[in-house]
C-alpha positions, 0 to 999 in steps of 0.5 A: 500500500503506497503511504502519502503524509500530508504536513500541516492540516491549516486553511490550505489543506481541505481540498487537498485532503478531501482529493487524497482521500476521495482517490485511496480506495482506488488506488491503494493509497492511505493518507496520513494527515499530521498537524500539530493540533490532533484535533484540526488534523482529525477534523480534515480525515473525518473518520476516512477508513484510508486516513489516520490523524496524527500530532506532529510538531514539525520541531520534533525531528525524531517523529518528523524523520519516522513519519517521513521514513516510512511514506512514498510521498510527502505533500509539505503544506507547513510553514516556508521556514520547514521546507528545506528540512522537510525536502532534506528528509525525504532525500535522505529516505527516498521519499518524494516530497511536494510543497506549495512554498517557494523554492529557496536556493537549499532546496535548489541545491538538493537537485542532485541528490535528489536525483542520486536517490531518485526522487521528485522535490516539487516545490511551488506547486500551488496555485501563486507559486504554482498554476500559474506558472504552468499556465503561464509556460504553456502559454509562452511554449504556444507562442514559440510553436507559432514563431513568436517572441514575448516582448512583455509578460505580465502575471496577476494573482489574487485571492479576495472575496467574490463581488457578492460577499464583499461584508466588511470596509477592508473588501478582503477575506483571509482565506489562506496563512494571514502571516503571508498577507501581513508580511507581503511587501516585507523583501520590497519589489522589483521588475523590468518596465519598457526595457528599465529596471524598477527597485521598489523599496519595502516601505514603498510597495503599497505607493506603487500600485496602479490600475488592472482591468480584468475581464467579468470583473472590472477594475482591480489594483495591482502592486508589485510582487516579490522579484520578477526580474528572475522570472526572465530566466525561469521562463526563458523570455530572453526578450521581454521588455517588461517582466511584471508580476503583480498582486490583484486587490479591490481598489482602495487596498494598497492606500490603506495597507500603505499606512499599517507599513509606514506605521511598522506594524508589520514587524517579525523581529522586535519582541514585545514583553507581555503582548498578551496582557496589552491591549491594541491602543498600546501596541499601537501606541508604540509605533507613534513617535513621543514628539507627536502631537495630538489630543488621543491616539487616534489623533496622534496616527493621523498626525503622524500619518499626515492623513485626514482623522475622520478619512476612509483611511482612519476608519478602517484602521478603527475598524479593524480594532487597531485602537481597541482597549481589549488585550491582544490576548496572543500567544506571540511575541511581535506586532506582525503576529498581531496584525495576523491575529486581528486579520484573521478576527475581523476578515474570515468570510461567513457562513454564507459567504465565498470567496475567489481566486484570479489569475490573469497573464497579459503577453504581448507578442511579436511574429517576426516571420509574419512582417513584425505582427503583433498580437495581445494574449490575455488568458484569465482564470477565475474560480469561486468557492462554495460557502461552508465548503470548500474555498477557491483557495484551498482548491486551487492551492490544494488541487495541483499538489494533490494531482502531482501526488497522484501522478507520481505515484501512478507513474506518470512524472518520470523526472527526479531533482529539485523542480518547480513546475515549469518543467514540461513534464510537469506542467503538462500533466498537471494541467491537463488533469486541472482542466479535468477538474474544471480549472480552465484559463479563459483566452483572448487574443488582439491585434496591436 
């Protein structure tokens, strides 16, 4: 019987899970789900006779290691920071390991070993890591089989509420790790406009967004995601002018998220003595220079901010609970842990309520076999999710790893290493299964 561990049991995990389980019988497959909380982990198998629920702190390298031994393939979903242990684990035991992270240069080094012990270390292999790269190699693999040439990719992700479930004034739903939106801008930015090269800042991320029409669903804004200029050479588009990939919100986000960084709130490093015990106002009080004046707190931020006191701006940081006098009651130590808190408080969608995934890649591209014509290339993916069910985020997060779990245990990905899905073995194979499932691109094409 082939053995699958699924680490971690969080918001990702459901669809994921309910896939693996759905798929042992058939297979042969049993499908152990570990997570630190039993309880969560136990919630996710629901009784499966071919699942098991187990308690694992992925700190506990003793039952970390046992756990891997015995699997044909680990499907990682914890947090980034346990991806190079978890890959170096399942090299040293011949076991497979997939994960939606992003790959780090450690995991890229395993590639030879991997390899050695004839295993598949897939990472970014999710939806933003993941789909779309796949949609977006096969896209510009299209191109190249017509004679064409990219001279600008442009690359959008997101995961907001759906247009019928927008209940609160922020207009976002935390449906994945609020860790990861907190933290979105902490590296800064950069990409390639028109042949130049933009650095933005970390500081500067949120100052930086700009208009996105996207089609059934109007205008969205976009800011700068992580490095882009790196994504040239991992999808060999020597000749791009423009390389941009950029994050989708509903207008409005980035002016407000703009002041939370400017304010510092969104720091891992300084620890705060007994956060539980303080309250919201005086955490935030912390942030606001002594010289600042003002009568309150929330004159004070205005101030320092230099922005309206009673703007949209100032009412949504008071609605978000930043000028409570209720103690945080966390158990964390840092003003990002309690900005997650809180997020994850005041933005969880309701029991009526769905939410929704958006990828849209924008080529531009020449043929110059056909005197220079030029063509635009949108390719859009939208998918809502089902109220008190599954999210759009767990399914498209969970859905490619699982089918590459699949995959390789029915034989059906014949290459080892350290990989992330551009790989035309892979992301072939991944697709087509995605669109099986009903996760399907929509394409356009202009002439410019």
């Amino acid at each position: 019987m082939k053995k699958i561990l699924v680490l971690g049991a969080g918001q990702s995990s459901p669809f994921l899970i309910s896939y693996l389980l759905e798929h042992a019988e058939a297979n042969g497959w049993f499908v152990t789900v570990a997570d630190r909380d039993v309880n969560f982990a136990a919630k996710r198998v629901a009784g499966h006779p071919r699942g098991d629920a187990i308690a694992l702190d992925a700190k506990d390298m003793a039952m970390l290691t046992a756990q891997i031994k015995k699997s044909d393939v680990v499907v990682n979903m914890l947090a980034p920071s346990f991806q190079h242990l978890v890959a170096w684990e399942c090299v040293q035991h011949h076991t497979h390991m997939i994960s939606a992270s992003y790959r780090d240069q450690r995991v890229r080094d395993l590639h030879t070993d991997a390899q050695r012990a004839d295993v598949l270390i897939l990472c970014e292999c999710g939806l933003d890591p993941g789909i779309d790269h796949m949609s977006s190699m096969s896209l510009i693999s299209d191109v190249r089989e017509r004679g064409g040439i990219v001279e600008a990719f442009l690359s959008y992700g997101s995961g907001i509420p759906a247009p019928d479930s927008l209940s609160n004034p922020m207009k976002y739903a935390i449906t994945w790790n609020p860790r990861n939106v907190v933290m979105a801008a902490e590296h800064g930015a950069q990409y390639l406009k028109s042949g130049q090269i933009k650095i933005v800042p970390h500081w500067q991320v949120f100052r930086r967004s700009w208009v996105v029409e996207v089609e059934g669903l109007g205008t969205m804004e976009a800011y700068p995601n992580r490095d882009s200029l790196s994504y040239k050479r991992i999808y060999g588009l020597d000749n791009a002018e423009t390389m941009i990939r950029g994050t989708l919100r509903y207008p409005g986000w980035s002016e407000t998220w703009l002041q939370i960084v400017r304010l510092g709130l969104p720091n891992e490093e300084l620890r705060i003595p007994d956060l539980a015990k303080r309250t919201y106002a005086e955490v935030l009080e912390m942030f606001i220079p002594i010289s600042t004046s003002g009568d309150n707190l929330p004159q004070r931020v205005a101030n320092h901010l230099q922005i309206s006191p009673t703007g949209n701006i100032m009412e949504k940081l008071k609605w978000l609970g930043l000028f409570s006098e209720e103690p945080t009651g966390i158990d964390g130590e840092t003003s990002a842990e309690v900005l997650s808190h809180l997020l994850q408080k005041k933005l969880a969608l309701g029991e009526t309520e769905r939410d929704m995934v958006v990828l849209v890649h924008e080529l531009e591209v020449r043929y110059p076999e056909d005197n220079n014509r030029r063509e635009k290339v949108v390719s859009t993916l939208i998918e809502y999710g089902e109220p008190n069910r599954f999210t759009a985020m767990s399914k498209t997060v969970g859905l490619p790893a699982a089918i590459a779990a699949k995959l390789l245990l029915t034989d059906d990905l014949p290459i080892t290493g350290s990989h992330i899905p551009t790989h035309a073995a892979i992301y072939s194979a991944i697709l087509r299964e995605l669109a099986a499932a009903g996760l399907e691109f929509k394409k356009s094409v202009s002439a410019v």
